[in-house]
Backbone of each chain as ProteinMPNN parsed JSONL, in Angstrom:
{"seq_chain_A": "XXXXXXXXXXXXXXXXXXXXXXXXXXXXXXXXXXXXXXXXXXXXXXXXXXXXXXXXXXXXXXXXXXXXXXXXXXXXXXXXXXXXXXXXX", "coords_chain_A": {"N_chain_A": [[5.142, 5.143, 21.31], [2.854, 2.697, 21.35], [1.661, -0.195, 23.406], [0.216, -2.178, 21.766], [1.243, -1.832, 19.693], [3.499, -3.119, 19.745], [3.348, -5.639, 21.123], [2.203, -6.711, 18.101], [4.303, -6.454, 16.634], [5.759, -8.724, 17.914], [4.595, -10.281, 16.752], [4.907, -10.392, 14.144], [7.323, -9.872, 12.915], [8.909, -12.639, 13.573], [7.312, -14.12, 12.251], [7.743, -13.156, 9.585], [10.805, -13.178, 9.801], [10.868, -15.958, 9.847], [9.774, -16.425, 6.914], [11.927, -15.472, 5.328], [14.09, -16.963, 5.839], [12.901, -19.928, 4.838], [12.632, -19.063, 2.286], [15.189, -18.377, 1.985], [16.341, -20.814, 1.818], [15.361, -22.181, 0.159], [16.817, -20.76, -1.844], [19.257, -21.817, -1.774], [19.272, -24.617, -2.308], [18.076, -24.902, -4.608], [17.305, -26.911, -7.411], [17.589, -25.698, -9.679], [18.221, -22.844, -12.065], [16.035, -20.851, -12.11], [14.583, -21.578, -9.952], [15.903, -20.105, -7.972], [15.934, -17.517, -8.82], [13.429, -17.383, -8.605], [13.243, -17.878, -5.659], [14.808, -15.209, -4.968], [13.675, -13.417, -5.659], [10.974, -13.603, -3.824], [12.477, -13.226, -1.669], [13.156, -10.501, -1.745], [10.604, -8.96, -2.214], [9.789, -9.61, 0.511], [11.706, -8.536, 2.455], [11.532, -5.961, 1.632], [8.66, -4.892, 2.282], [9.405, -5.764, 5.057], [11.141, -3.741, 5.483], [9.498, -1.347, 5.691], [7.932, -1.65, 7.744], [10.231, -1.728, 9.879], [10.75, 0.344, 9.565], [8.869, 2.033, 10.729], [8.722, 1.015, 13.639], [11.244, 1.857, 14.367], [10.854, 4.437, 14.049], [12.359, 6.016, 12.274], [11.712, 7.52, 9.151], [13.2, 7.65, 6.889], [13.415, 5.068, 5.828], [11.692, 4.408, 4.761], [12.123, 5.428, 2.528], [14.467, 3.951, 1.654], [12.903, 1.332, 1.081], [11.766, 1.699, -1.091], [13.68, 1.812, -3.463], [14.943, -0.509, -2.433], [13.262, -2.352, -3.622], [13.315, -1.36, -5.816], [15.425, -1.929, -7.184], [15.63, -4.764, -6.911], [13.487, -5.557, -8.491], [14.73, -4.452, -11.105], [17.042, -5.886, -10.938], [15.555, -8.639, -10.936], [14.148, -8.961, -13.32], [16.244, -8.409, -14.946], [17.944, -10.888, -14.902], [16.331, -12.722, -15.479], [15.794, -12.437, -18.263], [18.202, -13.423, -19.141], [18.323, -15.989, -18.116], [15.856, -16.629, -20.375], [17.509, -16.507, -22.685], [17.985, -14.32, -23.893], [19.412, -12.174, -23.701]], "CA_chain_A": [[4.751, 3.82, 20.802], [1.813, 1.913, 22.275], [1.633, -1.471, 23.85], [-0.601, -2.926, 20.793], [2.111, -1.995, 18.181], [4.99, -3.686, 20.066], [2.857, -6.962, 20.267], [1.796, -6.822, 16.812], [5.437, -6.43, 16.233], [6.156, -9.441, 18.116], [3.926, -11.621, 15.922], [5.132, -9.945, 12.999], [8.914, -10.427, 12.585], [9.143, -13.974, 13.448], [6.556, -14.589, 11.044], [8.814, -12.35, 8.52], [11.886, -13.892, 9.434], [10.734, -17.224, 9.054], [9.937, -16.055, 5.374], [13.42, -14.827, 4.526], [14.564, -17.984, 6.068], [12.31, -20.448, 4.196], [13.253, -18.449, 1.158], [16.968, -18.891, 1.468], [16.603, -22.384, 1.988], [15.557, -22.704, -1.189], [17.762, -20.096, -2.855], [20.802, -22.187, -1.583], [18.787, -25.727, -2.373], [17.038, -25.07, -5.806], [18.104, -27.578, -8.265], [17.759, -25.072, -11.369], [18.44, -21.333, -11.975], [14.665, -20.675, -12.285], [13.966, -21.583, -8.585], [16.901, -19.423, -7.29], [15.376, -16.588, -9.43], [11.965, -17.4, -7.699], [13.718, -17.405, -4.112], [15.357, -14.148, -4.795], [12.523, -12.079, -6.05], [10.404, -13.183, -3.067], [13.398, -12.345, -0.748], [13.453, -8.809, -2.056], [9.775, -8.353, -1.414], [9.743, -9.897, 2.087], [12.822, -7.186, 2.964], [10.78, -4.209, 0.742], [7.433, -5.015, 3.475], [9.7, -5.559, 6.576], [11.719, -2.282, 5.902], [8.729, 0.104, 6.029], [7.69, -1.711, 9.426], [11.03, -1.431, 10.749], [11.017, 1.877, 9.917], [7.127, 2.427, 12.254], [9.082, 0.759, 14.853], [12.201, 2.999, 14.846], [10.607, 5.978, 14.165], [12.811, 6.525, 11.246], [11.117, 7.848, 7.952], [14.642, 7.352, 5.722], [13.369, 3.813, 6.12], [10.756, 4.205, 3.855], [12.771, 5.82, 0.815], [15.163, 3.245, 1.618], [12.691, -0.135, 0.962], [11.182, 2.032, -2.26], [14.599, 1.901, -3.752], [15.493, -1.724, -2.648], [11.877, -2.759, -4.355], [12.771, -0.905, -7.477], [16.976, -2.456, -7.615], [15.221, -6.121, -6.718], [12.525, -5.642, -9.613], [15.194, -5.079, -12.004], [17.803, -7.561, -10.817], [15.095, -10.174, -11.345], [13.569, -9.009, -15.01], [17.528, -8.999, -15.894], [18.218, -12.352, -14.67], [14.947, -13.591, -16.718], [16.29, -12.338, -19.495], [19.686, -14.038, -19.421], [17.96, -17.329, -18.174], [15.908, -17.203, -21.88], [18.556, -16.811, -23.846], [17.781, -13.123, -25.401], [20.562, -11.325, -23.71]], "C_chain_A": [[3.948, 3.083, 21.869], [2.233, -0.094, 22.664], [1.292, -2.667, 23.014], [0.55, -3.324, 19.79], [3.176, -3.007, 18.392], [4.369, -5.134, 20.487], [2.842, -7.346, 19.089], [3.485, -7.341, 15.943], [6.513, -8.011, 16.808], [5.947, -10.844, 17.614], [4.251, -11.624, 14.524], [6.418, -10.642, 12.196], [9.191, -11.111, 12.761], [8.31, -14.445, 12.597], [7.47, -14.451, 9.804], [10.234, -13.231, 8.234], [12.044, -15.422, 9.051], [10.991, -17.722, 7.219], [10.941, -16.335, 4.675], [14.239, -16.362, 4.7], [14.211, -18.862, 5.158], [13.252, -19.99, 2.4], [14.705, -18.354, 0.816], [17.382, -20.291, 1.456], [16.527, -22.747, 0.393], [16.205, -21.657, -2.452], [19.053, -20.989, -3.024], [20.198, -23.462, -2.144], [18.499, -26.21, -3.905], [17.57, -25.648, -7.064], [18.535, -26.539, -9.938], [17.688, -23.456, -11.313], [17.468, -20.986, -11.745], [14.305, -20.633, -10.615], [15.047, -20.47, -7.581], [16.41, -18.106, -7.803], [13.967, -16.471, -8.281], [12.18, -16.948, -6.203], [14.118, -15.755, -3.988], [13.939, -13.013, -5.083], [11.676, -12.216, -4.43], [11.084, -13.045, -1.632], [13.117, -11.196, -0.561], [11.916, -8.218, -1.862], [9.339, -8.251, -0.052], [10.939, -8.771, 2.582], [12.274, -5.933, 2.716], [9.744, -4.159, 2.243], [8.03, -4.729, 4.837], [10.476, -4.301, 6.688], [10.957, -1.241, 6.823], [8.31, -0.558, 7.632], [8.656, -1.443, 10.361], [11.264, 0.422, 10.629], [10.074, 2.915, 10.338], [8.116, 2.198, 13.473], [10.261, 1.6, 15.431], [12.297, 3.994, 14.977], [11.612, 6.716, 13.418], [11.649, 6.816, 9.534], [11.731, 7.322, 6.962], [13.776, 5.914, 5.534], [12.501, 3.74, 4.777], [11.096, 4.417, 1.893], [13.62, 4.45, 0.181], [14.683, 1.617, 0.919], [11.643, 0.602, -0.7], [12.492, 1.882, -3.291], [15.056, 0.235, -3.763], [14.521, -2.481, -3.646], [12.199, -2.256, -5.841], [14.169, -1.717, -7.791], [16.46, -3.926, -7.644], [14.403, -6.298, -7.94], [13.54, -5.506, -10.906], [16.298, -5.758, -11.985], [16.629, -8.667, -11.804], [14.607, -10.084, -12.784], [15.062, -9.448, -15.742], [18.489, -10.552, -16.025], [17.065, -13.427, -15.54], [15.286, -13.776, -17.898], [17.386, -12.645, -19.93], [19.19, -15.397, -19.325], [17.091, -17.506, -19.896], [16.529, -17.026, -22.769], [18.573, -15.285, -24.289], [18.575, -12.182, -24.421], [22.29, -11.437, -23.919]], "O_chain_A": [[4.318, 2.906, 23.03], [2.991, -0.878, 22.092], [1.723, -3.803, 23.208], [0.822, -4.403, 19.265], [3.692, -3.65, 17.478], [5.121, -6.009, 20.057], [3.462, -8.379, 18.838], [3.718, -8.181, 15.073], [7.601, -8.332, 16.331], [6.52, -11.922, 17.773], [3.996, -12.562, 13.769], [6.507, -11.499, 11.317], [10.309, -11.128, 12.246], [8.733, -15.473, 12.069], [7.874, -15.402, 9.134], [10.678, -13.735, 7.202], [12.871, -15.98, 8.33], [11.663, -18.533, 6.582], [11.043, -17.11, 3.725], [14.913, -16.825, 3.779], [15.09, -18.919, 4.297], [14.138, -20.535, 1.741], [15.249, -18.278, -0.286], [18.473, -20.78, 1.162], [17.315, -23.354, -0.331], [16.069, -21.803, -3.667], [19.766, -20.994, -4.027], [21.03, -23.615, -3.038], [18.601, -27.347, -4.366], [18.265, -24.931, -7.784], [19.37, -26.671, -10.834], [17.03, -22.929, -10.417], [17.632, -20.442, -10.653], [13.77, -19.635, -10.134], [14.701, -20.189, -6.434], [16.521, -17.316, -6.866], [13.712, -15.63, -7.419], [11.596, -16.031, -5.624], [13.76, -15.112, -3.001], [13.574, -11.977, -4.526], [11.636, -11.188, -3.755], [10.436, -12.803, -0.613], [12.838, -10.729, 0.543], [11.839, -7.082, -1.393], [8.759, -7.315, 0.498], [10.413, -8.074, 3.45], [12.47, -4.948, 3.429], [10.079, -3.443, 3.186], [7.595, -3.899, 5.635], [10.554, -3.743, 7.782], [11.237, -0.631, 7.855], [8.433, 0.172, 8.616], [8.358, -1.019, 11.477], [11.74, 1.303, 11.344], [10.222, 4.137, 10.364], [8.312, 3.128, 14.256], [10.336, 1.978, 16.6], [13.141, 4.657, 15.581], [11.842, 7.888, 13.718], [10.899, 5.921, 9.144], [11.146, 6.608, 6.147], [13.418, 6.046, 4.364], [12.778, 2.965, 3.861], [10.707, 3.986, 0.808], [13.619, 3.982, -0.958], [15.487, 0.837, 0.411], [10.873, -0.171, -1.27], [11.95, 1.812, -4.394], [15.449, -0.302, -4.799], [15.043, -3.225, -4.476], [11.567, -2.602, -6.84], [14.059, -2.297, -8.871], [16.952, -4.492, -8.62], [14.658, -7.35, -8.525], [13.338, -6.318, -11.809], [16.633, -6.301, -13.038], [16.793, -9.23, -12.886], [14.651, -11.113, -13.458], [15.241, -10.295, -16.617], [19.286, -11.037, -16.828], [17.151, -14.561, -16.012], [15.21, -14.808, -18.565], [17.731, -12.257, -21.046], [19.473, -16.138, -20.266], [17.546, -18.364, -20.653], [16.112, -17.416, -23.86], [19.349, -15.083, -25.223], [18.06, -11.067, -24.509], [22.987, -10.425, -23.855]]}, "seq_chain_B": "XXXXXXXXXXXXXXXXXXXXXXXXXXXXXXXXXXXXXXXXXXXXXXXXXXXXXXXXXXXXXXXXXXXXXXXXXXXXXXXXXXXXXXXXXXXXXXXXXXXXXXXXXXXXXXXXXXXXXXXXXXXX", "coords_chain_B": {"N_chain_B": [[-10.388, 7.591, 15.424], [-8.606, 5.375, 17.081], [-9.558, 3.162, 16.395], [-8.855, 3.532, 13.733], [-5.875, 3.185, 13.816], [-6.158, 0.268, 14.838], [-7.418, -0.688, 13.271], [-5.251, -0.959, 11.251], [-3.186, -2.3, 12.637], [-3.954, -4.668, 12.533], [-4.367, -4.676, 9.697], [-1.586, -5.47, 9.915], [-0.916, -7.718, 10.741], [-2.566, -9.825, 9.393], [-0.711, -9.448, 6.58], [1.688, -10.329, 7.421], [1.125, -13.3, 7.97], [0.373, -13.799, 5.54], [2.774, -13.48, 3.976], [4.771, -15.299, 5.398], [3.171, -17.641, 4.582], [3.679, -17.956, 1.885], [6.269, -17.414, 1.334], [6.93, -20.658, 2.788], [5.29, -21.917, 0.636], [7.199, -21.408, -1.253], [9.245, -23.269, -0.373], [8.01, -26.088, -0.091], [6.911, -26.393, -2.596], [6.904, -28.975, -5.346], [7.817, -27.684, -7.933], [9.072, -25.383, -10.302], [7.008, -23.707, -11.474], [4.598, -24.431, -10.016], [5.992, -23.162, -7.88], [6.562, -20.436, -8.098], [3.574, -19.607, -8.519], [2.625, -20.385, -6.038], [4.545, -19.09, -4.459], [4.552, -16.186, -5.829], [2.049, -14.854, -5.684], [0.884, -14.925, -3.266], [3.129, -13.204, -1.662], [3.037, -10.81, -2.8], [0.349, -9.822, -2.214], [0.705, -10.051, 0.682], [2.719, -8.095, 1.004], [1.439, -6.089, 0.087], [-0.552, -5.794, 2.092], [0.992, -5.263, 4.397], [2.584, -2.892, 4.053], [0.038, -1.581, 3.742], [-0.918, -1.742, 6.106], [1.057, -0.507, 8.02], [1.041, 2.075, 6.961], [-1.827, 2.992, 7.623], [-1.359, 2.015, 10.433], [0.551, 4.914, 10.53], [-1.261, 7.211, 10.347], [-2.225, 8.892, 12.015], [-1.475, 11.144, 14.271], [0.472, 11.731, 17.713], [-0.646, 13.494, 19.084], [-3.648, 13.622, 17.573], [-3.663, 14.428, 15.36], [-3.618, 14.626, 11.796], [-1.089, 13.074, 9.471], [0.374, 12.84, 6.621], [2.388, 11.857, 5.347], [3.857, 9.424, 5.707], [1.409, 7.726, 4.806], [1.376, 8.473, 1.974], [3.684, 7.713, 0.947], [3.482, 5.132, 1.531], [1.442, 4.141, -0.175], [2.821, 4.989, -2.547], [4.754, 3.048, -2.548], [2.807, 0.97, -2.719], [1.55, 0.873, -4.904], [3.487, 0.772, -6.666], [4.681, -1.7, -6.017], [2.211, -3.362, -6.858], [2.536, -3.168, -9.562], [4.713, -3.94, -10.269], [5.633, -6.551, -9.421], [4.082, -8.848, -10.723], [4.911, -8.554, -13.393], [7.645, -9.456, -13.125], [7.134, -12.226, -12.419], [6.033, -13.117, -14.273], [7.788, -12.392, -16.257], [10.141, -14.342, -15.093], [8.289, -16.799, -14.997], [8.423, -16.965, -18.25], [11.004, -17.127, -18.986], [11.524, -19.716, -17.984], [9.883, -21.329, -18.667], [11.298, -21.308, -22.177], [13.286, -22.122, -21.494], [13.285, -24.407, -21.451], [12.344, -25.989, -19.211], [10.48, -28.807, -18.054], [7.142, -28.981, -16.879], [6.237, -30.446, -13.434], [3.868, -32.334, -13.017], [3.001, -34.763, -15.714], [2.169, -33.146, -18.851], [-0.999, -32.339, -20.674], [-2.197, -30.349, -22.018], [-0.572, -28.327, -24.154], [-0.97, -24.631, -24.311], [0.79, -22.969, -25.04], [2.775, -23.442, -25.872], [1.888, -24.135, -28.589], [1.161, -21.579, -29.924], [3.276, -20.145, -29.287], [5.24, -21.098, -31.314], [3.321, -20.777, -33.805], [3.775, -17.843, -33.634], [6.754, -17.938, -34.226], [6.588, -18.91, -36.601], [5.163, -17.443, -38.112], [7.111, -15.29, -38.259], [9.43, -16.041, -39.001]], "CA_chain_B": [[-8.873, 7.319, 15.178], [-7.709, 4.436, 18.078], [-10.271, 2.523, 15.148], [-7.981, 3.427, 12.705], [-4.571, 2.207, 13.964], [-6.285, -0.815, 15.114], [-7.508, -2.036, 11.937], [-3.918, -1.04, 10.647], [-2.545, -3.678, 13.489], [-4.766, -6.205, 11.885], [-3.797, -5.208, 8.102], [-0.191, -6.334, 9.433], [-0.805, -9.44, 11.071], [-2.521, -10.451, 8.057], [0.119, -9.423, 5.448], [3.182, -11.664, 7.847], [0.867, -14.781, 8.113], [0.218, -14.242, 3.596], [4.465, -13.34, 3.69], [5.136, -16.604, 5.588], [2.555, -19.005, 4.038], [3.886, -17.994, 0.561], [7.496, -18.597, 1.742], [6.441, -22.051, 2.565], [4.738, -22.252, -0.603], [8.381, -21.31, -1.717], [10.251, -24.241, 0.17], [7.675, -26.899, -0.148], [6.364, -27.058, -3.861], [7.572, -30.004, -6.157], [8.347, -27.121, -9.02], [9.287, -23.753, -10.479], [5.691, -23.275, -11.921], [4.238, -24.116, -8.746], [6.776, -22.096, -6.628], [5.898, -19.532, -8.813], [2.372, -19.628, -7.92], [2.824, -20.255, -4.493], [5.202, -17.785, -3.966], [4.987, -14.646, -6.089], [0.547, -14.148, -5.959], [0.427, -14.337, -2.046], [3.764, -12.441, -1.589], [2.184, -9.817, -3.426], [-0.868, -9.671, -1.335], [1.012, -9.832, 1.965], [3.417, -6.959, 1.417], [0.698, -5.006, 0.247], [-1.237, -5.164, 2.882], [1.802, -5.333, 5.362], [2.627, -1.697, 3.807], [-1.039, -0.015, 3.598], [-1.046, -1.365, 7.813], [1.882, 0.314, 8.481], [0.446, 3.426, 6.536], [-2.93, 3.352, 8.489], [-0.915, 2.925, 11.872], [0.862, 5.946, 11.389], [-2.044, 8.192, 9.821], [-2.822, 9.597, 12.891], [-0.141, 11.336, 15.105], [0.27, 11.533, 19.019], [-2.093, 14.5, 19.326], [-4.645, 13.246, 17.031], [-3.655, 15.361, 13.85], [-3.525, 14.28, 10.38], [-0.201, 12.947, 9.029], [-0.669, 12.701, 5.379], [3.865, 11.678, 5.234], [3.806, 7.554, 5.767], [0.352, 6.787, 4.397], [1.376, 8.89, 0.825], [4.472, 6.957, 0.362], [3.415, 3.717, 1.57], [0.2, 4.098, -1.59], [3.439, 4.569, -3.782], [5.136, 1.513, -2.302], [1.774, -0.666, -2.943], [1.499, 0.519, -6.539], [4.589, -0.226, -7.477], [4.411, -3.178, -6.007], [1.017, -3.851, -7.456], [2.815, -3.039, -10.943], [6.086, -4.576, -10.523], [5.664, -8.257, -9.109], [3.633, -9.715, -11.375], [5.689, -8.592, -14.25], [8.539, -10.149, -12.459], [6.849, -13.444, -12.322], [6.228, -13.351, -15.789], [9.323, -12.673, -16.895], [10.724, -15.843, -14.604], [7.713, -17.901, -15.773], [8.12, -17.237, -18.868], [12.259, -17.383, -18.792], [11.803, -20.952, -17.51], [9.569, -22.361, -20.333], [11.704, -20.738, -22.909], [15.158, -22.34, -21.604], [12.928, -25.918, -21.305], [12.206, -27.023, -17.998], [9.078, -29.251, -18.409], [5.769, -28.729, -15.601], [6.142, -31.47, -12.5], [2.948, -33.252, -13.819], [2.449, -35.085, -17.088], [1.413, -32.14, -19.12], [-2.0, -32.972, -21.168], [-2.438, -29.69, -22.874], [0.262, -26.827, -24.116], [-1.512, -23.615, -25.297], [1.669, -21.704, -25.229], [3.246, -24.18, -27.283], [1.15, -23.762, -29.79], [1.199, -20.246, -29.75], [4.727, -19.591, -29.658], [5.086, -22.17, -33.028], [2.659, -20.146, -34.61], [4.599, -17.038, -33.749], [8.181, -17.674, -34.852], [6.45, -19.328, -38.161], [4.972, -16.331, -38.766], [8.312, -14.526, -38.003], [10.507, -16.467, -40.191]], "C_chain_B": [[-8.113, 6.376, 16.118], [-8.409, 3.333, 16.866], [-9.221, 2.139, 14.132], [-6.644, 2.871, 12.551], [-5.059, 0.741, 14.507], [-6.416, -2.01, 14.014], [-5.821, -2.191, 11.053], [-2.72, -2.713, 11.38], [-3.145, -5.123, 12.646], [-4.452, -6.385, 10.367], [-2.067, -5.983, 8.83], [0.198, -7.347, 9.737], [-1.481, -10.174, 9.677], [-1.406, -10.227, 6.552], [1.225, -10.506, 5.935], [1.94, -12.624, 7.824], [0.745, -14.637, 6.008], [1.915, -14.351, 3.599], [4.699, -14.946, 3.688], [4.508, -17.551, 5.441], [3.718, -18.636, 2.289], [5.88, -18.321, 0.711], [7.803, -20.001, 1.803], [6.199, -22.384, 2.007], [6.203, -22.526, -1.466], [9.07, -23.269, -1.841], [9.495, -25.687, -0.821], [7.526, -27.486, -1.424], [7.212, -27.788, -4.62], [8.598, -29.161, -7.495], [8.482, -25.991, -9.457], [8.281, -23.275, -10.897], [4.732, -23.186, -10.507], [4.633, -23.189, -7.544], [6.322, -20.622, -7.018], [4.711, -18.797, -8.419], [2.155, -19.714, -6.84], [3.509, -18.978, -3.778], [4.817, -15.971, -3.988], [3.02, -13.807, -5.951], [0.37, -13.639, -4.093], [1.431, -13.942, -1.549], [3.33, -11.316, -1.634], [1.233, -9.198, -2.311], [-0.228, -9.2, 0.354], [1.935, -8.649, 1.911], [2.902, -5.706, 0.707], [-0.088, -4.572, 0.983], [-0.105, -5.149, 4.277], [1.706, -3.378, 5.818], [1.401, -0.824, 4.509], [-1.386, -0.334, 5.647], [-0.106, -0.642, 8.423], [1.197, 1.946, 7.997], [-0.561, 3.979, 7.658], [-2.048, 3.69, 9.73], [-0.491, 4.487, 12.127], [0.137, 7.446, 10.811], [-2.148, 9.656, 11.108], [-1.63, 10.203, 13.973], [-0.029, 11.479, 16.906], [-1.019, 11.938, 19.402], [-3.024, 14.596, 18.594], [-4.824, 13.915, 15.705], [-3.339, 14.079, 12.807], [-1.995, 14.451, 10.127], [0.414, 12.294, 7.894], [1.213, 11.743, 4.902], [3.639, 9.839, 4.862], [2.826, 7.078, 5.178], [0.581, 7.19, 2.447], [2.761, 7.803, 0.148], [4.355, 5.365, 0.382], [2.122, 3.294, 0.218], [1.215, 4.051, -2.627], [4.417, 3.187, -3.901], [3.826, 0.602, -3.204], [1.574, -0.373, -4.563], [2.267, -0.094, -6.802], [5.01, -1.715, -7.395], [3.764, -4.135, -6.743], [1.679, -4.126, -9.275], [3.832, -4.279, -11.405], [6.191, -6.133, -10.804], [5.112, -8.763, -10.189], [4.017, -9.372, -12.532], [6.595, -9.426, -14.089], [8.264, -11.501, -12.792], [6.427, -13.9, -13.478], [7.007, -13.408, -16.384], [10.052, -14.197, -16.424], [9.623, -17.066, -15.275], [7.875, -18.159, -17.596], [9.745, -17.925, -19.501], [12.234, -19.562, -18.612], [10.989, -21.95, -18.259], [10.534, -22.065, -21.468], [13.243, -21.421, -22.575], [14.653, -23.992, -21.069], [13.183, -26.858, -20.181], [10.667, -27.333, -18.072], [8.303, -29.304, -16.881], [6.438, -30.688, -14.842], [4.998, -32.119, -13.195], [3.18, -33.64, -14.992], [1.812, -33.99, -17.829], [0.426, -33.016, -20.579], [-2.302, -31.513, -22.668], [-1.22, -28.527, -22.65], [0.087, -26.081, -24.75], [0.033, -23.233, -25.924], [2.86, -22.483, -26.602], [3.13, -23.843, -28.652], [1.2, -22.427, -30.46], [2.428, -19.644, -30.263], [5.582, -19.835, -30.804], [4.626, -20.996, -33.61], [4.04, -19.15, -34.768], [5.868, -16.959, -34.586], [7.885, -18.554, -36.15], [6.344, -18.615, -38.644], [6.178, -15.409, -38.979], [9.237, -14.816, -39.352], [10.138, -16.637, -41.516]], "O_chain_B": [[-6.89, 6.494, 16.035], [-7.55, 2.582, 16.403], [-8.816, 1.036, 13.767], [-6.236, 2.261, 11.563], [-4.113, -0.041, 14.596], [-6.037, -3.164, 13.814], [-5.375, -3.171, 10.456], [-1.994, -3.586, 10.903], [-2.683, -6.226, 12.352], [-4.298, -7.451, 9.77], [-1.513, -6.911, 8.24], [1.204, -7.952, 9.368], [-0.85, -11.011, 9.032], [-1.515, -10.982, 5.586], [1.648, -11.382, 5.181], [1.872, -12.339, 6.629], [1.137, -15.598, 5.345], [2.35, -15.422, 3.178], [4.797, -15.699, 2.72], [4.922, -18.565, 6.001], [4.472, -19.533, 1.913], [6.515, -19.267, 0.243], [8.672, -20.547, 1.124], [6.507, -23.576, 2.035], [6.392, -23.52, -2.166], [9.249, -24.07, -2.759], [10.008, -26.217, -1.806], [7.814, -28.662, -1.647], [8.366, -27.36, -4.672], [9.645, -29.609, -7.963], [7.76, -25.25, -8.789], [8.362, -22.05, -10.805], [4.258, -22.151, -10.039], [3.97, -22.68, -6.64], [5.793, -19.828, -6.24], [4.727, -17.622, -8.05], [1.261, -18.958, -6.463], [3.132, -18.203, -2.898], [4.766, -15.061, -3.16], [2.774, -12.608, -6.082], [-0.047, -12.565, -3.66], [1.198, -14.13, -0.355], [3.177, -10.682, -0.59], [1.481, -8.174, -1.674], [-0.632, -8.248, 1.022], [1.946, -8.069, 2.997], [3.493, -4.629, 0.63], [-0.507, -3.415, 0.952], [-0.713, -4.969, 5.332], [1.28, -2.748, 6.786], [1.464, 0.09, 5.331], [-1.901, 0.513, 6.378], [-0.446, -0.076, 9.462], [0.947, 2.81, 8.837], [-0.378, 4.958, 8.382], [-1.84, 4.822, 10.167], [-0.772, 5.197, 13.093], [0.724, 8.528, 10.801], [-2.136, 10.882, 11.001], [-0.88, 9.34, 14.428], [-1.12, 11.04, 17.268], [-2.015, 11.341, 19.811], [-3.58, 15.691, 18.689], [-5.877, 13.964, 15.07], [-2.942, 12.938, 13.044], [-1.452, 15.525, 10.385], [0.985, 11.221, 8.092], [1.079, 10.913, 4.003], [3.296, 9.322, 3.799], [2.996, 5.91, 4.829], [0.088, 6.415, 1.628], [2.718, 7.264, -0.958], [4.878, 4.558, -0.386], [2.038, 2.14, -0.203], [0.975, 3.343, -3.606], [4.725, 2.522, -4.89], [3.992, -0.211, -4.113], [1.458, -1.297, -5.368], [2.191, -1.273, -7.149], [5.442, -2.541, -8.198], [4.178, -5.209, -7.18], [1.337, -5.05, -10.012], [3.829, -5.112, -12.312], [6.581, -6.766, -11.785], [6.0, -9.328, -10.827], [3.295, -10.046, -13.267], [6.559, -10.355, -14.896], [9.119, -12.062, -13.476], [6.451, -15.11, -13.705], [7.195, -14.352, -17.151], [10.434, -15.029, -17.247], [10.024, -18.038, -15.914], [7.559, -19.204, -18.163], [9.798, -18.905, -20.244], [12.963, -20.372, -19.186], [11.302, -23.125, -18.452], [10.607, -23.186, -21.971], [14.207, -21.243, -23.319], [15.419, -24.709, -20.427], [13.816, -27.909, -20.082], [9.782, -26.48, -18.135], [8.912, -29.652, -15.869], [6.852, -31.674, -15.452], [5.392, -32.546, -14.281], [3.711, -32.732, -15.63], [0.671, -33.802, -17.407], [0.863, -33.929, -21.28], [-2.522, -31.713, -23.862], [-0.909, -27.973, -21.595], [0.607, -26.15, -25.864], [0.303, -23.237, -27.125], [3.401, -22.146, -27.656], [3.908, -23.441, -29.518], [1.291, -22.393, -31.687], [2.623, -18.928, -31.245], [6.44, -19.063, -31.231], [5.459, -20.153, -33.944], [4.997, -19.332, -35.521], [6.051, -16.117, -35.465], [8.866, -18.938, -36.786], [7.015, -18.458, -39.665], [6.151, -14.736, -40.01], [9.588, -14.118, -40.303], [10.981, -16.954, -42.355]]}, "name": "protein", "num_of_chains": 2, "seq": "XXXXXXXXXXXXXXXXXXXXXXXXXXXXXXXXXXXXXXXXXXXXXXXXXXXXXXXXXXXXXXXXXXXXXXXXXXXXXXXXXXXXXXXXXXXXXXXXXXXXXXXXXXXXXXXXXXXXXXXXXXXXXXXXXXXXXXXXXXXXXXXXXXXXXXXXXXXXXXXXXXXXXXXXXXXXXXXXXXXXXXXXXXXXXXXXXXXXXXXXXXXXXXXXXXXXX"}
């Protein structure tokens, strides 16, 4: 691992975690189911993105199966939560 | 190939600054239509190009060979991505007119209104 990546990486994941942060603020905050829906979906892509980088930086591969999998359980969490918030389940 | 992981460094500083503006977009906006829009278009954008920079970085391997592994799965990451999200955000946008939470502004015009009338007239 080069010198570039492990900068890059230092501008990266506080950017990231800010995200996740931001984004739980208003999961825990959001006056109506709808915005807690909104928080959670773009949780689950901000975690899908930072997997595969954490898994450049560790030099794990698994990493990658692992945030294809959370991306596909997060995509239908949130369609099934849509569909209970309009009424048709 | 030092070309090639470089521009990859640069797809992933631009995907975290789209991540964490659209976060913010999250926190800040007045409403679930706006959060919506704020959130789920430049989400999108940033953890697709977060992905295809991680891909590029690791195209290339110590000794300068071809490593076809990380850049093939990270192309099926960004589809599905590409596919997924904005279904997602349809379903919640559309979830959240449908159980009657009215737009932050004064609304002036409602196609979908209209639309959706029609529909369940025709239905019934």
């Amino acid at each position: 691992m080069d010198i570039a990546f492990k900068i890059v990486c230092f501008i990266v994941l506080p950017l990231v975690s800010l995200g996740v942060l931001f984004s739980f603020l208003r999961f825990v905050k959001g006056p109506t189911a709808a915005d807690r829906v909104v928080a959670l979906d773009t949780m689950s892509i901000i975690i899908t993105a930072s997997l595969v980088l954490l898994g450049a930086l560790f030099e794990r591969f698994i990493y990658v199966d692992v945030a294809l999998i959370y991306g596909v359980l997060g995509f239908i969490g949130v369609i099934v939560i849509a569909r209970y918030i309009e009424g048709a389940l | 190939m030092e070309a090639v992981k470089y521009i990859g460094l640069g797809f992933m500083v631009l995907g975290a600054i789209f991540l964490f503006l659209g976060a913010l977009g999250i926190y800040r906006m007045p409403d679930v239509y706006n959060r919506l829009q704020a959130g789920t278009k430049s989400s999108t954008l940033g953890a697709m190009s977060l992905i295809l920079g991680v891909g590029l970085y690791q195209l290339y391997g110590a000794d300068g060979s071809l490593q076809w592994n990380w850049m093939v799965k990270s192309i099926i990451i960004i589809v599905f991505i590409a596919i997924a999200n904005p279904l997602s955000s349809h379903a919640i946008g559309r979830a959240a007119y449908k159980s009657g939470l009215v737009p932050f502004l004064k609304k002036k015009m409602d196609a979908y209104e209209e639309v959706s009338n029609k529909e369940e007239g025709e239905v019934e």
